[in-house]
ZAKOL-196067 format. One line per field, with one value per residue (C-alpha): residue in one letter; residue number from 1; x, y, z. Coordinates in steps of 0.001 Angstrom, whole numbers. Each point is the difference from the previous one (the first is absolute). Example, Ala and Ser with C-alpha at 12.3 -4.5 7.8 and 13.67 -1.06 7.14 Angstrom:
BEGIN
res = a/s
n = 1/2
east = 12300/1370
north = -4500/3440
up = 7800/-660
***
This chain:
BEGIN
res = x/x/x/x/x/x/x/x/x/x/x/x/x/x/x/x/x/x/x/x/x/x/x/x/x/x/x/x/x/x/x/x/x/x/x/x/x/x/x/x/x/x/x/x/x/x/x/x/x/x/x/x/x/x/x/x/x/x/x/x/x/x/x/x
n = 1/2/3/4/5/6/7/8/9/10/11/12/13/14/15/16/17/18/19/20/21/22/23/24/25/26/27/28/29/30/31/32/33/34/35/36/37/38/39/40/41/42/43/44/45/46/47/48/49/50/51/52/53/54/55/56/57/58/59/60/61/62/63/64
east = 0/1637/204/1991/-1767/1998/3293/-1429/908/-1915/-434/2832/2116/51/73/3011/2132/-296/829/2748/1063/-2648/-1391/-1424/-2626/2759/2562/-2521/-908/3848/119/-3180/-292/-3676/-2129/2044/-2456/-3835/913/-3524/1322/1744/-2287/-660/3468/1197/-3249/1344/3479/-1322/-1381/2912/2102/-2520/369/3723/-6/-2266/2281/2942/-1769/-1260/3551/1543
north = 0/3458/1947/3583/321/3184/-2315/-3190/-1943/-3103/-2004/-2248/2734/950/-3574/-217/2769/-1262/-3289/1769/1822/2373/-66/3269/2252/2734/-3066/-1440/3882/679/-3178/381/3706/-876/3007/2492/1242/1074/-2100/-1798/-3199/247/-1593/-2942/-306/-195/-2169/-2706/550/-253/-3668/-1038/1121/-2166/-2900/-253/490/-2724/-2191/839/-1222/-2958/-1130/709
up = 0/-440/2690/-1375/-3350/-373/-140/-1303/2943/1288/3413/-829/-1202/3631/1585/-2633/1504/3291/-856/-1472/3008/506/3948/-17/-2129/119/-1509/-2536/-990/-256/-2259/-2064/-96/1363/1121/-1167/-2266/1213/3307/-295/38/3384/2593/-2362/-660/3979/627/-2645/1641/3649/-1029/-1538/2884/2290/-2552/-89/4037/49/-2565/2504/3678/-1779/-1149/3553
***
């Protein structure tokens, strides 16, 4: 699903750059140039990142 329509970037364009090294919406802006536009894709944008976040955390007490 896009998310920045100004940019063209989707869902897993995000969950890409933090898989990539991304662990914040700062980082994965940095990386994407995401929001840097009209902004209006912002709170979707750190939602999707805030469940990813929880999803790798998740990944991480499981495997301990």
């Amino acid at each position: 699903m896009y998310v920045c329509l100004c940019r063209g970037i989707t869902d897993q364009d995000i969950k890409d750059a933090m898989q990539n090294g991304a662990d914040s919406y700062r980082d994965v802006r940095d990386m994407l140039d995401l929001g840097t536009c009209c902004g209006r894709c912002a709170p979707e944008a750190k939602a999707i990142i805030s469940d990813e976040l929880a999803r790798i955390a998740e990944r991480i007490a499981i495997a301990a």
